[in-house]
PAZAPA-4460 file (N, C-alpha, C; in steps of 0.05 Angstrom, whole numbers, plus 32768, in hexadecimal, padded with zeros to 4 digits):
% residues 71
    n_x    n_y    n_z   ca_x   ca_y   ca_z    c_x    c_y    c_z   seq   type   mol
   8011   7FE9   8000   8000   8000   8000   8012   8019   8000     1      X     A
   800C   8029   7FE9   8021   8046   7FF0   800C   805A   7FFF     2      X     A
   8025   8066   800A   8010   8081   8016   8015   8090   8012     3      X     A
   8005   80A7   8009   8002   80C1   7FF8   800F   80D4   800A     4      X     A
   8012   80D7   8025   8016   80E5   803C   8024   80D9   8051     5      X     A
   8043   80E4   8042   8051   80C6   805D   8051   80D9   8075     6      X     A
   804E   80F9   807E   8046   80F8   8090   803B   80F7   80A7     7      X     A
   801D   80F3   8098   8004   80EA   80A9   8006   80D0   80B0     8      X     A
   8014   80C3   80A2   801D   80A7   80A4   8031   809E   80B6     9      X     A
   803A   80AC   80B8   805B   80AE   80CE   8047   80B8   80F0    10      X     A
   8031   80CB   80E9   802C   80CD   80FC   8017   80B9   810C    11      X     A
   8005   80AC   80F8   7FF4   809D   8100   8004   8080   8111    12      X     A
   801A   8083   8106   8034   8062   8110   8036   8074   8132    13      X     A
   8042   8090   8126   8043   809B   814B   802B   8099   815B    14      X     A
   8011   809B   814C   7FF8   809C   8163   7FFE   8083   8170    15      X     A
   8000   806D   8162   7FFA   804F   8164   8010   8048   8174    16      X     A
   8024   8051   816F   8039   804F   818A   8034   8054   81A2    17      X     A
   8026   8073   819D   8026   807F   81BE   800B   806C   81CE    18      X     A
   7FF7   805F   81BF   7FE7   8057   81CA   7FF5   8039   81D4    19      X     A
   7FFB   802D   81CE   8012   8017   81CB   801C   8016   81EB    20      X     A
   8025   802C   81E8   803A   8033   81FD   802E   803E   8219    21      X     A
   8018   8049   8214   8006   8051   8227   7FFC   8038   823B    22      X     A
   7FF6   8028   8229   7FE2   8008   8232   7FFA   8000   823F    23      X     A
   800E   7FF8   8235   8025   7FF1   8241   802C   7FF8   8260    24      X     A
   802A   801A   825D   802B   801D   827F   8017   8018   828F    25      X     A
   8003   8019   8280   7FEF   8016   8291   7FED   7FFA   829E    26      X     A
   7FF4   7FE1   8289   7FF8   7FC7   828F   8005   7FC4   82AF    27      X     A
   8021   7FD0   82A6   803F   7FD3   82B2   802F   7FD9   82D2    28      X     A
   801D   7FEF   82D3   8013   7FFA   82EE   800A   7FED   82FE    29      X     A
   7FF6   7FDC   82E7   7FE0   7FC5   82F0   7FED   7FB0   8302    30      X     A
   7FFD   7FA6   82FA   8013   7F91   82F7   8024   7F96   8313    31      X     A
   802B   7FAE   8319   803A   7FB2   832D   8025   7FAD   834C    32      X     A
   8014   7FC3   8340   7FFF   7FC3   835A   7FF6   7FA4   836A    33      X     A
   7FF5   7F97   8352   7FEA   7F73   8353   8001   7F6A   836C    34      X     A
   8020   7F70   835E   8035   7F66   8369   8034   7F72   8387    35      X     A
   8032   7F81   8383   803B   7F98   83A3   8023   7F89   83BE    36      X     A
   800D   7F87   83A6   7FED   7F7C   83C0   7FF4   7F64   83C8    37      X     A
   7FFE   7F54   83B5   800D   7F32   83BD   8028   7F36   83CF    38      X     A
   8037   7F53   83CB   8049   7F51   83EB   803F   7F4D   8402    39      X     A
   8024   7F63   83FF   8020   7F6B   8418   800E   7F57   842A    40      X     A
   7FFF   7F43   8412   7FF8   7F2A   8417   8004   7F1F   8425    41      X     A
   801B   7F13   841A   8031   7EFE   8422   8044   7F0B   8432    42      X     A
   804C   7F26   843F   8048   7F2B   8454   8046   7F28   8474    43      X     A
   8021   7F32   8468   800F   7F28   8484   8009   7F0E   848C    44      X     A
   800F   7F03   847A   800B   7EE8   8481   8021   7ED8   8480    45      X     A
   8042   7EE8   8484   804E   7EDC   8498   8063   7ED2   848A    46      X     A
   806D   7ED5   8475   8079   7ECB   845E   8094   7EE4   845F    47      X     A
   80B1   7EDF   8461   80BF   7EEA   846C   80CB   7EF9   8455    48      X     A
   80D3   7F1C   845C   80DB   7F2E   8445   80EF   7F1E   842F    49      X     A
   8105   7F11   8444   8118   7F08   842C   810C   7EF6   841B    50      X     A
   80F8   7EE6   8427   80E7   7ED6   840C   80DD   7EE2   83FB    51      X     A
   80DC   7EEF   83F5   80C8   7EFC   83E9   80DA   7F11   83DA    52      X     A
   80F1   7F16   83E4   8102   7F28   83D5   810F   7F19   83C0    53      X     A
   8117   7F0A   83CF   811B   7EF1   83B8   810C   7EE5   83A6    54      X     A
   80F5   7ED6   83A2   80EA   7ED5   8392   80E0   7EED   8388    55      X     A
   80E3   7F0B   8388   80DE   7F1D   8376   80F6   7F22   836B    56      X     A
   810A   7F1E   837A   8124   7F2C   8367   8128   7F43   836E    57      X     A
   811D   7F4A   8385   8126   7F64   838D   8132   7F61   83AE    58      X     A
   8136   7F81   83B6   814A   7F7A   83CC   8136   7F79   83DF    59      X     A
   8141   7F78   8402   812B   7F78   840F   8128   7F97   8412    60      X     A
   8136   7FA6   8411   8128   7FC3   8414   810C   7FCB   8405    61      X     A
   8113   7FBD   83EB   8102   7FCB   83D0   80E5   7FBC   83E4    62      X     A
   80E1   7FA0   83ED   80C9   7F95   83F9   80BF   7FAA   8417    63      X     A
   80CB   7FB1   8422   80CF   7FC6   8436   80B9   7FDE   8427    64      X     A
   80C8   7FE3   8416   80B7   7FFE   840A   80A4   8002   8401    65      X     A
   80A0   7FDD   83F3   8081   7FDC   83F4   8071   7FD5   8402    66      X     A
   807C   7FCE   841A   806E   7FCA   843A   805C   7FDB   8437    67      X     A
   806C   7FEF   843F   806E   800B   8445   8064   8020   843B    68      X     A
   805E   801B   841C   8052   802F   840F   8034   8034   8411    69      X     A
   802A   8046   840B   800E   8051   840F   7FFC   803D   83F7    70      X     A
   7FE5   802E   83FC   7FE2   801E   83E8   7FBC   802A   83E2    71      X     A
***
């Protein structure tokens, strides 16, 4: 297909990006929040920071902060 107007064309690829990219963080947000509620789960119910730092891959501070954070 040629396009008469490369660009409106160039820009319609940028709309489709930014929307792209938008969903993406929004995913990314979703995704975190899920993670952070399953800390605070596992947690309260007794399941020890370094476990949990560990199976996230993060340190025990970063679990700390999501203790800790305003949810």
């Amino acid at each position: 297909m040629t396009e008469k107007d490369p660009q409106a064309a160039a820009l319609r690829r940028l709309d489709v990006a930014i929307t792209i990219a938008h969903q993406a963080q929004q995913k990314a947000a979703d995704e975190r929040a899920h993670i952070e509620a399953a800390v605070r789960e596992a947690l309260a119910s007794g399941v020890k920071v370094s476990e949990i730092a560990a199976r996230l891959g993060v340190t025990v501070q970063r679990v700390y902060q999501i203790k800790n954070a305003k949810s």
